[in-house]
PDB file as gemmi writes it, atoms N, CA and C in Angstrom:
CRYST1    1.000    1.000    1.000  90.00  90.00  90.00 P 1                      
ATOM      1  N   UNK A   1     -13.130 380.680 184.392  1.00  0.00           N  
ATOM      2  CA  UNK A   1     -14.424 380.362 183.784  1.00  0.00           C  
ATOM      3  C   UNK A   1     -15.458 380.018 184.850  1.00  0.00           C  
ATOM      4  N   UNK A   2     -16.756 380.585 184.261  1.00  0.00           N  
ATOM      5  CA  UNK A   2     -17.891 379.939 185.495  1.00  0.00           C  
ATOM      6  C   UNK A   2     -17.900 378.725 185.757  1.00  0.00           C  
ATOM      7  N   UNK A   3     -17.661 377.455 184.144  1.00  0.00           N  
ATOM      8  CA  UNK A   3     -18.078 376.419 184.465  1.00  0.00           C  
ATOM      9  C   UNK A   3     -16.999 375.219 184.888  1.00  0.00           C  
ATOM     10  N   UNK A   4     -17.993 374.519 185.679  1.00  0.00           N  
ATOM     11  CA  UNK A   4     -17.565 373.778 186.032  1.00  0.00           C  
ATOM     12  C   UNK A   4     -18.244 372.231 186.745  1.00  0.00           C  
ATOM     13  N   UNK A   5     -18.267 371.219 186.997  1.00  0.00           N  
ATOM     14  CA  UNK A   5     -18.883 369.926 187.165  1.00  0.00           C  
ATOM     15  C   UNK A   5     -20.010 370.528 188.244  1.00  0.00           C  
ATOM     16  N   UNK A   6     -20.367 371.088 189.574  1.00  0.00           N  
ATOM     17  CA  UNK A   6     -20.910 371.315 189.887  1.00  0.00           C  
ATOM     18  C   UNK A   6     -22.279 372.089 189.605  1.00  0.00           C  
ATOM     19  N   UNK A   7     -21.702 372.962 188.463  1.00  0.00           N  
ATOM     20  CA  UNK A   7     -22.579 373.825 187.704  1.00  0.00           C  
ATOM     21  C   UNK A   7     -23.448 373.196 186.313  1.00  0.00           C  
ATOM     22  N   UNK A   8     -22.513 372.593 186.065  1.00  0.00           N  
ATOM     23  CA  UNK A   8     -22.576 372.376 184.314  1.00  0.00           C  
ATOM     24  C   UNK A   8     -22.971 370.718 184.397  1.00  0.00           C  
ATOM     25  N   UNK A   9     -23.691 370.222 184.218  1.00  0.00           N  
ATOM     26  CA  UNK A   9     -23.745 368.428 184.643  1.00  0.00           C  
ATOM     27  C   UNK A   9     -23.322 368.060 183.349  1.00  0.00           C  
ATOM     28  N   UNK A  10     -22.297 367.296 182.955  1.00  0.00           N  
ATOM     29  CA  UNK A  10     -21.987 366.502 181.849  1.00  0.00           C  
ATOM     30  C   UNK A  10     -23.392 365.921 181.391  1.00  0.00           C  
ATOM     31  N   UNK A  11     -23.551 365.807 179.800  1.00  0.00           N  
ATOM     32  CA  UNK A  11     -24.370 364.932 179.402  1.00  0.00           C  
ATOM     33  C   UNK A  11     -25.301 363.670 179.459  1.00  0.00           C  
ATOM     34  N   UNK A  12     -24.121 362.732 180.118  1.00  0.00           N  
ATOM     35  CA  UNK A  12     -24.102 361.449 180.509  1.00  0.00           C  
ATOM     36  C   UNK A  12     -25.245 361.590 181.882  1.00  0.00           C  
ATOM     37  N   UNK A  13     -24.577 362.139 182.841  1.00  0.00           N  
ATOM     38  CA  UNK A  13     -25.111 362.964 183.842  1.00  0.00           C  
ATOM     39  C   UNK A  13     -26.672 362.836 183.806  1.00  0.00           C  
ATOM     40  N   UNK A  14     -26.830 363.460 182.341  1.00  0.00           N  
ATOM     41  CA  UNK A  14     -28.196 364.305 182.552  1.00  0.00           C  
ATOM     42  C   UNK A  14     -29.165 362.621 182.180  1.00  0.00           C  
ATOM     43  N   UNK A  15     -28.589 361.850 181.050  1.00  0.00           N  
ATOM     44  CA  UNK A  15     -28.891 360.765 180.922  1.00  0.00           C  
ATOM     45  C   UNK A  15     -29.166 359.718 181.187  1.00  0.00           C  
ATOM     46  N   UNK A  16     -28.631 360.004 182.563  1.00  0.00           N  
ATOM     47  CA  UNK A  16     -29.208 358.912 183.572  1.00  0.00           C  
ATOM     48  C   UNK A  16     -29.943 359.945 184.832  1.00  0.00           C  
ATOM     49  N   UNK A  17     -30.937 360.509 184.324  1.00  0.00           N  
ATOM     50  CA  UNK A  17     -31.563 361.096 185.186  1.00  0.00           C  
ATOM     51  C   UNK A  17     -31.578 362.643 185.845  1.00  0.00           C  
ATOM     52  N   UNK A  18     -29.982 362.920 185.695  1.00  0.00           N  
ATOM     53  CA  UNK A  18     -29.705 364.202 186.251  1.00  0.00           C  
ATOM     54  C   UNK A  18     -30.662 365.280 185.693  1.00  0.00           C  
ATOM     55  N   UNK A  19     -31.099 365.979 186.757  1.00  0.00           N  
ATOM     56  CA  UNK A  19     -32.215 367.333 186.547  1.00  0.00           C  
ATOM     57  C   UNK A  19     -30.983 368.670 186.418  1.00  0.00           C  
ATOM     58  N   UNK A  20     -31.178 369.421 185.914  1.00  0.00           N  
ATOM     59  CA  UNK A  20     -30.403 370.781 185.816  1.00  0.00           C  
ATOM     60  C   UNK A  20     -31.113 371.113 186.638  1.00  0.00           C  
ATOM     61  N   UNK A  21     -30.952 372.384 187.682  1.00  0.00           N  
ATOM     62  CA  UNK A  21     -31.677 373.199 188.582  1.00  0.00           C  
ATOM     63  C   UNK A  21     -32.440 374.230 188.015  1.00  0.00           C  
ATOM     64  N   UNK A  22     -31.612 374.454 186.740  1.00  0.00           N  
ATOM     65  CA  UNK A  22     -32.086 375.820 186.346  1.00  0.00           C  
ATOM     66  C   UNK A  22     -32.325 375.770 184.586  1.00  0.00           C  
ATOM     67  N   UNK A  23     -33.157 375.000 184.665  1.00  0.00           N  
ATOM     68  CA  UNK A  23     -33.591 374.608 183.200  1.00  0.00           C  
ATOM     69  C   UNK A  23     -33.148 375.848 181.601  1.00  0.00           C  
ATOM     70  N   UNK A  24     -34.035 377.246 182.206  1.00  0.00           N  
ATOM     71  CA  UNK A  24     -33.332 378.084 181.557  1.00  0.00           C  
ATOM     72  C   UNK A  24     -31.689 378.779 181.054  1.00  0.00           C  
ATOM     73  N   UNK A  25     -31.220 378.325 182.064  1.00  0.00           N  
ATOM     74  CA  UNK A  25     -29.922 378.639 182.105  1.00  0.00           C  
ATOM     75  C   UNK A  25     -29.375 377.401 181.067  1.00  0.00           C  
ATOM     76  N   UNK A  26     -29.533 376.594 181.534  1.00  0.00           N  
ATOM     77  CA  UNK A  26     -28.803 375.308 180.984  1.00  0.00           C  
ATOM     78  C   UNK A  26     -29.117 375.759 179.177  1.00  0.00           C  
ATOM     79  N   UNK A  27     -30.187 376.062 178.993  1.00  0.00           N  
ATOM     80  CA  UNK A  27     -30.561 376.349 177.349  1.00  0.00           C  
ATOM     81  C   UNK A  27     -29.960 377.464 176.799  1.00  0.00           C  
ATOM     82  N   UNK A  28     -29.485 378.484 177.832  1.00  0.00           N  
ATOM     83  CA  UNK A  28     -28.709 379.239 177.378  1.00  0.00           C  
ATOM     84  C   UNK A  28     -27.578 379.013 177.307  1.00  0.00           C  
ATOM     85  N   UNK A  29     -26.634 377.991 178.207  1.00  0.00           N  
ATOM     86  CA  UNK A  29     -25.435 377.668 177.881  1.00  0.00           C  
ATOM     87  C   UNK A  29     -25.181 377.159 176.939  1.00  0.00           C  
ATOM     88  N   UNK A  30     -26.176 375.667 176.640  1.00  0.00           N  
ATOM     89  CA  UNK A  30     -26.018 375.061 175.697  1.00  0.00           C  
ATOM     90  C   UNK A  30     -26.021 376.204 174.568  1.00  0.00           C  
ATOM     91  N   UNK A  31     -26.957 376.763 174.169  1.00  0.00           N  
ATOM     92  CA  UNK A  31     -26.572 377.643 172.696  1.00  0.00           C  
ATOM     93  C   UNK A  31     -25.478 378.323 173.180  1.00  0.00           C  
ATOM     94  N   UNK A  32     -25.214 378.969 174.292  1.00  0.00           N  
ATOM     95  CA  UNK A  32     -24.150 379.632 173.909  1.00  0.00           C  
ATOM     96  C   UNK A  32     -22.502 378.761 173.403  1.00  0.00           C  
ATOM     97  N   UNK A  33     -22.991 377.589 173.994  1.00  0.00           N  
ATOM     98  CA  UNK A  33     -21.503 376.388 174.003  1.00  0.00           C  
ATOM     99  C   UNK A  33     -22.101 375.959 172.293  1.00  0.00           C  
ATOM    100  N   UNK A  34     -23.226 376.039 171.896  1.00  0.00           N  
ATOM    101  CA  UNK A  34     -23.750 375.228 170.731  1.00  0.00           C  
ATOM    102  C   UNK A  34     -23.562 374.081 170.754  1.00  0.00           C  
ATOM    103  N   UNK A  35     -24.112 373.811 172.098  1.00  0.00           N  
ATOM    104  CA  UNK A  35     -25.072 371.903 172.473  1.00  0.00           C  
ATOM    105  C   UNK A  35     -26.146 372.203 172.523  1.00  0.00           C  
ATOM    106  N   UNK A  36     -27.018 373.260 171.858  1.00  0.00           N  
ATOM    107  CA  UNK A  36     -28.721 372.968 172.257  1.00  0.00           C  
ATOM    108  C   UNK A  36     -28.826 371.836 171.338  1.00  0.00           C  
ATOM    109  N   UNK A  37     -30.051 371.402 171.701  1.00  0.00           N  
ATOM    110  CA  UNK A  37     -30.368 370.428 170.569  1.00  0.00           C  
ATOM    111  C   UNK A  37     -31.398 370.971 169.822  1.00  0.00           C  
ATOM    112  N   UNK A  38     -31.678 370.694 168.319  1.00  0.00           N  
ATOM    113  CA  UNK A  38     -31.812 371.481 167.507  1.00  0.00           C  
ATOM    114  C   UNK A  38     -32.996 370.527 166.348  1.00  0.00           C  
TER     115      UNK A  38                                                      
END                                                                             
């Protein structure tokens, strides 16, 4: 699989601040995982 902690930032992660690099991507994972938020 592609993902993995380096790639993919856990939630929590993002919750205390963590930026995704690649904003678009991340929105596509999430729907594709079905975590966008909705």
């Amino acid at each position: 699989m592609l993902f993995d902690s380096q790639r993919v930032a856990p939630r929590a992660l993002q919750d205390c601040g963590y930026q995704f690099p690649y904003p678009g991507l991340e929105n596509a994972l999430r729907a594709e995982l079905g975590l966008a938020d909705s």
